[in-house]
C-alpha positions as a printed NumPy array, in Angstrom:
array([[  0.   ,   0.   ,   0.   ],
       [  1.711,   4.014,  -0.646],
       [ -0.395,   6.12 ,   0.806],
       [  0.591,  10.174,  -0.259],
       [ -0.211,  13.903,   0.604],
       [ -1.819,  15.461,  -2.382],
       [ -1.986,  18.618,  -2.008],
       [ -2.05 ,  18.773,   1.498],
       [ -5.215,  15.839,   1.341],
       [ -4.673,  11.521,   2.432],
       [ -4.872,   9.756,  -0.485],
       [ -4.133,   6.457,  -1.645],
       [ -1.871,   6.095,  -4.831],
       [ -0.882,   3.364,  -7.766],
       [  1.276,   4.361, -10.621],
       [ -0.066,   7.381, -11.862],
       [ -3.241,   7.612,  -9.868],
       [ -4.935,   8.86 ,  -6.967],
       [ -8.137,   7.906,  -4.14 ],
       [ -9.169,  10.292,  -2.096],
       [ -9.607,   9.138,   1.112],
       [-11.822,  11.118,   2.87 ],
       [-14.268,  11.095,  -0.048],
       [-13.74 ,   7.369,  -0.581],
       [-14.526,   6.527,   3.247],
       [-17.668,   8.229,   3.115],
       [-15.626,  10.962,   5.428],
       [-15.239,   8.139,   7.756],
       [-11.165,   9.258,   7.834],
       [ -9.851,  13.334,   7.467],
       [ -8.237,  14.669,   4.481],
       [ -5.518,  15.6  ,   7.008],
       [ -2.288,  13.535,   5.844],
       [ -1.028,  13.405,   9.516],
       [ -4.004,  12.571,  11.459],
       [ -4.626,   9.181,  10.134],
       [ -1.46 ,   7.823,  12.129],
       [ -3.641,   8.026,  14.892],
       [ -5.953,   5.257,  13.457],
       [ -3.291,   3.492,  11.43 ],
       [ -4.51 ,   0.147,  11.962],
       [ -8.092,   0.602,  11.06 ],
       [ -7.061,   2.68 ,   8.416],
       [ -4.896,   0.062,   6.748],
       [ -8.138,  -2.737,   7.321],
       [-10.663,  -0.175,   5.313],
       [ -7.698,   0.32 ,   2.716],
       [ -7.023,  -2.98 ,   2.033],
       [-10.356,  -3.234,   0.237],
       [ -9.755,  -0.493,  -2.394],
       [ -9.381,  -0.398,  -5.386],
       [ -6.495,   2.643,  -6.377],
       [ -6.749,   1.657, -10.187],
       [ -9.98 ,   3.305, -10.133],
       [ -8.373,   6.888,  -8.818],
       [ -7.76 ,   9.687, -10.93 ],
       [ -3.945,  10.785, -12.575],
       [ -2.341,  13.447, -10.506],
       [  0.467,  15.105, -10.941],
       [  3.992,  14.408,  -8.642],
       [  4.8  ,  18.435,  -8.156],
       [  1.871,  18.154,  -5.727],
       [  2.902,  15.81 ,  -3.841],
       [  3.848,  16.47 ,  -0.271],
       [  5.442,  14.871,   2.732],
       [  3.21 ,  11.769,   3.544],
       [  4.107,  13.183,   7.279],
       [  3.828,  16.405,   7.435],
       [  3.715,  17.409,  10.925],
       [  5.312,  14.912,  13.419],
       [  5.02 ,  14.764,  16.916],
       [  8.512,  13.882,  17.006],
       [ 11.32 ,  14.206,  14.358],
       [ 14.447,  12.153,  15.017],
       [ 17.549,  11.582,  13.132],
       [ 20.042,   9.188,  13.68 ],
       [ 23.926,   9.859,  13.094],
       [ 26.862,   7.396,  12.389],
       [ 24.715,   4.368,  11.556],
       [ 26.706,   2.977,   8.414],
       [ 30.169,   1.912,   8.983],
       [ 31.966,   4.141,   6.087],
       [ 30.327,   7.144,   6.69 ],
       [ 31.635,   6.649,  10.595],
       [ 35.306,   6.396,   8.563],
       [ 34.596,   9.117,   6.583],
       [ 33.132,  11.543,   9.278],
       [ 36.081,  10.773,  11.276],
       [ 34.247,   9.484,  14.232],
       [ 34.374,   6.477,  16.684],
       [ 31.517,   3.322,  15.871],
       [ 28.965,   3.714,  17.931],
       [ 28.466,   0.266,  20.036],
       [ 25.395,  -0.033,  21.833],
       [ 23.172,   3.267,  20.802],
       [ 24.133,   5.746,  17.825],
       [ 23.49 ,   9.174,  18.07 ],
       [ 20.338,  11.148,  18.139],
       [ 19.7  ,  13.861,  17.724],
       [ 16.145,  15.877,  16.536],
       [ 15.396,  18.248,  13.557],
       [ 12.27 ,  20.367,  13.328],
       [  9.487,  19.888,  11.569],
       [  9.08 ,  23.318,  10.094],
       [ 12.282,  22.037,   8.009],
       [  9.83 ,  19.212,   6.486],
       [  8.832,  19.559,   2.756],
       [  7.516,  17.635,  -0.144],
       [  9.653,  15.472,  -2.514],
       [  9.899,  17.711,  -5.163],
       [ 11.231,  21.283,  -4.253],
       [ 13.222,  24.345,  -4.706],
       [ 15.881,  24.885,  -1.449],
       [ 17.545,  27.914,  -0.636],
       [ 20.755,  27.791,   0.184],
       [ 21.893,  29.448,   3.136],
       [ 24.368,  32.686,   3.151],
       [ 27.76 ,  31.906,   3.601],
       [ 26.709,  28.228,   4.002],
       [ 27.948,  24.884,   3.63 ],
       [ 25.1  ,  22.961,   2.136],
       [ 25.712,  19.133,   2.543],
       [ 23.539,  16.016,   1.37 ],
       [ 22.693,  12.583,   3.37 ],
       [ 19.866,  10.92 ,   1.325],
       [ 18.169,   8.669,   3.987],
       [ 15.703,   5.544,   4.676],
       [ 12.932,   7.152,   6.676],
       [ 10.542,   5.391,   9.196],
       [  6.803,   6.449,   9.872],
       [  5.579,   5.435,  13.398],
       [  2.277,   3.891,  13.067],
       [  1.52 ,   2.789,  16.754],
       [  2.234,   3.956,  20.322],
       [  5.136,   2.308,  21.092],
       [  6.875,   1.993,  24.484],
       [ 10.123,  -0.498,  25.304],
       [  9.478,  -2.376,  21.992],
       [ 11.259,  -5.647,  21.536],
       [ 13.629,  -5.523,  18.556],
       [ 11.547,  -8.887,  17.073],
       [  8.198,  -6.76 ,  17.385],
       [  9.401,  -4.006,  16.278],
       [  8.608,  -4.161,  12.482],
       [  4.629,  -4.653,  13.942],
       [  5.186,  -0.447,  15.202],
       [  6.337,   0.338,  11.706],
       [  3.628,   2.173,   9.408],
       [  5.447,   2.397,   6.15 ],
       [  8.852,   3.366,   4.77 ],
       [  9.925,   6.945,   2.401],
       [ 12.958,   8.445,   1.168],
       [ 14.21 ,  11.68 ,   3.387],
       [ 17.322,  13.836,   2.696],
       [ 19.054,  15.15 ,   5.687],
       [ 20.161,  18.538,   4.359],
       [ 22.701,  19.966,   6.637],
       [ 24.352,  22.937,   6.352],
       [ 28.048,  22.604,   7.868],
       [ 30.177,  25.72 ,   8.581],
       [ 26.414,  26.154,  11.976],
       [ 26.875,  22.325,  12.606],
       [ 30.41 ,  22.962,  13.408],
       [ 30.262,  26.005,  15.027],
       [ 30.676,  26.406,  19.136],
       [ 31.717,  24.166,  21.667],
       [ 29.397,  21.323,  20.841],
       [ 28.159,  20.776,  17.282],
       [ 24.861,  22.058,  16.337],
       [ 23.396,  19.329,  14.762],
       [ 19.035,  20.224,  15.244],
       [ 19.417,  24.179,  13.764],
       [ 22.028,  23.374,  11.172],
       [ 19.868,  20.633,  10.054],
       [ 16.193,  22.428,  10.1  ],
       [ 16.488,  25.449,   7.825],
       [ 13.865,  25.75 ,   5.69 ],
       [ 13.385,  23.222,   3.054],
       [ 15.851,  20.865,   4.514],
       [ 14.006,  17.515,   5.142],
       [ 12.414,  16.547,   2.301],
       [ 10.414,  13.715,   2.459],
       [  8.527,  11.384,   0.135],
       [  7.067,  10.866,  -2.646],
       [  5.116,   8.701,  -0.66 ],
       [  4.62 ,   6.132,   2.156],
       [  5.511,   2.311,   1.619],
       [  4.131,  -0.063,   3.867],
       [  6.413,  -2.603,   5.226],
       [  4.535,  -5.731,   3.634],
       [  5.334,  -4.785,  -0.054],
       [  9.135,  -5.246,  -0.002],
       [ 10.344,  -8.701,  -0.419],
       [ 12.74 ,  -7.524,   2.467],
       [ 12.361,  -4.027,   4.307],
       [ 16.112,  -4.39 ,   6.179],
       [ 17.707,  -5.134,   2.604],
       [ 16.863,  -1.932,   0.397],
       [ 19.014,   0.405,  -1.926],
       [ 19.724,   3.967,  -1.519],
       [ 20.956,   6.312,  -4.078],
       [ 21.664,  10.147,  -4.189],
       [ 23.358,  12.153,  -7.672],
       [ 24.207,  15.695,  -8.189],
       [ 23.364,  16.705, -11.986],
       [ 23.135,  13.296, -13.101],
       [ 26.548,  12.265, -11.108],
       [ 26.243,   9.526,  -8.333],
       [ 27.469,  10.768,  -4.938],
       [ 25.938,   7.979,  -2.579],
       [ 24.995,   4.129,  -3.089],
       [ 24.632,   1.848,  -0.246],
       [ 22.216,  -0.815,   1.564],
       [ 20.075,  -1.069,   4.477],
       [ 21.358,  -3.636,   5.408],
       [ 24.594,  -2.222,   6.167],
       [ 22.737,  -0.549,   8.845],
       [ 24.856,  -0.505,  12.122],
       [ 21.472,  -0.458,  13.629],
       [ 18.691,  -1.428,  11.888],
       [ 15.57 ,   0.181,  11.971],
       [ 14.111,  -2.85 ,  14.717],
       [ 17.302,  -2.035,  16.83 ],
       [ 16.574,   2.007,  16.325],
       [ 12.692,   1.603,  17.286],
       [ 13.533,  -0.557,  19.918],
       [ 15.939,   1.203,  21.735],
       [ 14.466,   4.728,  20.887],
       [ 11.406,   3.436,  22.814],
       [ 13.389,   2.331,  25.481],
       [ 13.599,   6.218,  26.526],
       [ 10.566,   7.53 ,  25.375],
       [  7.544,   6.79 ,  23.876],
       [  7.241,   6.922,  20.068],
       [  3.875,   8.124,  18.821],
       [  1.634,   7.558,  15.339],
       [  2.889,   9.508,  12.859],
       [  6.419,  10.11 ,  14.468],
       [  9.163,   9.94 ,  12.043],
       [ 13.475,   8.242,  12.209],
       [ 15.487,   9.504,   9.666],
       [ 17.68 ,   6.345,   9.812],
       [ 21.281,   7.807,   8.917],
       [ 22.999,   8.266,   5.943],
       [ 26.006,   6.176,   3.968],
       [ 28.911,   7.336,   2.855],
       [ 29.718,   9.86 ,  -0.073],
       [ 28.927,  12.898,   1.7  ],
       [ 30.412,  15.929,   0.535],
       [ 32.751,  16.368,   4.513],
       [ 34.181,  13.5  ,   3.96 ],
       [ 35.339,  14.203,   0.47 ],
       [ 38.994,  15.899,  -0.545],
       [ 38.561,  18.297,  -1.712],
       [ 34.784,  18.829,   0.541],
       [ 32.046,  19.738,  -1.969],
       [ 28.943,  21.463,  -1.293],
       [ 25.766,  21.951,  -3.362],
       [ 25.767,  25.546,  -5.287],
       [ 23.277,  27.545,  -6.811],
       [ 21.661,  25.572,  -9.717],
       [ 22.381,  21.901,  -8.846],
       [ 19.726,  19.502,  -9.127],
       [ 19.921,  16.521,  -6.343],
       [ 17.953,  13.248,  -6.747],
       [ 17.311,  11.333,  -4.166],
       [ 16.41 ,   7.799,  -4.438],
       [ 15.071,   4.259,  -2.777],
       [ 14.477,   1.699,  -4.557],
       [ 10.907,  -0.17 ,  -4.201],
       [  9.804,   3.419,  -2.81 ],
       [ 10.875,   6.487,  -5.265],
       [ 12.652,   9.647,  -5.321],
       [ 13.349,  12.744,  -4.446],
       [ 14.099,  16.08 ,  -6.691],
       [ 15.973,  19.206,  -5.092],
       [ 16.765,  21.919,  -7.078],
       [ 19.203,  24.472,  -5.202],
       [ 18.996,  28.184,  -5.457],
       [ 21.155,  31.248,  -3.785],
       [ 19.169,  33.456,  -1.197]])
């Protein structure tokens, strides 16, 4: 099932096309794209029975983050084992770090960014994890039951702020506007032949600056839920950006940072992509 924000209304999607859900349900769920975490799993019984090649074509430009306005945003650092090489950093052993971003950052897949002043604009295209149920000290082997569907996220971060101060600033430098793009849809868990085994992708102007595997995950996305939950508790519609691979442009020589004009596509496949086209302020 991909269930998408359509101009800022739930709908379900296949291929090209388009339900409506509140119309479909007889207004029995809202238009609002967020609220129907909160009655994910009767939701996903009354969705099971339609039909989505009976929708109507839309087109992808209005598309919009299928979760637009978390509860909680987390996003998880050093979680493959190059990027921890190429960062510089220590492997995290028994929890990675975590740190949040805010939502006003969140955006649709397909957008214009502006690039900060003096800035240095950096890319992490991630796998991203929708909450779908209250969850509270989850067992890693349940953990997958918690899950409401999969999307593709970048983790824009802007450098010279991140580095800046005593301590890195990791939730501003990662939260200006436009810089967590999410989409183009949600992918529930059941339609990959294996959701900890999927392929990630991210190019600048056609050139391919990332490639890796989720399965190269330090810790999975059943580890992250699990011991996220062990401090709080995750709620429907709260969203893990799960961490990036390598091919960042800090870890290159010479660094590289995105400049006014590039186009970065952002990809997952089984799920789709992401287009970011980059503009000076």
């Amino acid at each position: 099932m991909r269930v998408a924000n359509l101009s800022g209304r739930l709908c379900l999607v296949s291929d090209d096309r388009a339900v409506d859900v509140h119309e479909a349900s007889g207004h029995r769920f809202p238009s609002d794209p967020q609220a129907v975490y909160d009655r994910w799993d009767e939701f996903r019984t009354w969705a099971a029975q339609v039909d989505t090649g009976a929708g109507t074509p839309f087109d992808p430009a209005d598309l919009g983050a299928p979760a637009p306005a978390p509860r909680q945003l987390f996003a998880i650092g050093l979680n493959y084992r190059e990027h921890v090489d190429e960062a510089g950093f220590t492997t995290p052993e028994t929890m990675p770090p975590v740190f949040t971003k805010f939502a006003s950052s969140i955006t649709g897949p397909v957008t214009d960014v502006t690039l900060p002043l003096g800035g240095h604009t950096d890319w992490e295209v991630e796998l991203v994890v929708v909450v779908g149920r209250p969850a509270r000290r989850v067992p890693e082997a349940e953990a997958w039951d918690y899950v409401a569907g999969l999307t593709v996220g970048q983790d824009l971060s802007e450098r010279i702020l991140q580095m800046s101060g005593p301590s890195p600033q990791f939730g501003l430098a990662k939260s200006y506007p436009g810089f967590s793009p999410m989409g183009p849809w949600l992918v529930t868990p059941d339609e990959f032949d294996d959701p900890d085994d999927l392929e990630l992708a991210c190019s600048i102007n056609g050139e391919q600056v990332q490639h890796g595997h989720t399965r190269h995950l330090l810790f999975p996305v059943p580890a992250l839920l699990s011991k996220l939950s062990e401090v709080l508790e995750l709620s429907p519609g709260d969203v893990v950006f799960t961490g990036t691979p390598a091919g960042v442009g800090l870890g290159r020589t010479p660094q590289r940072w995105l400049d006014h004009g590039d186009e970065l596509v952002s990809s997952i496949r089984g799920i789709g992509e992401l287009r970011q086209r980059f503009n000076r302020a």
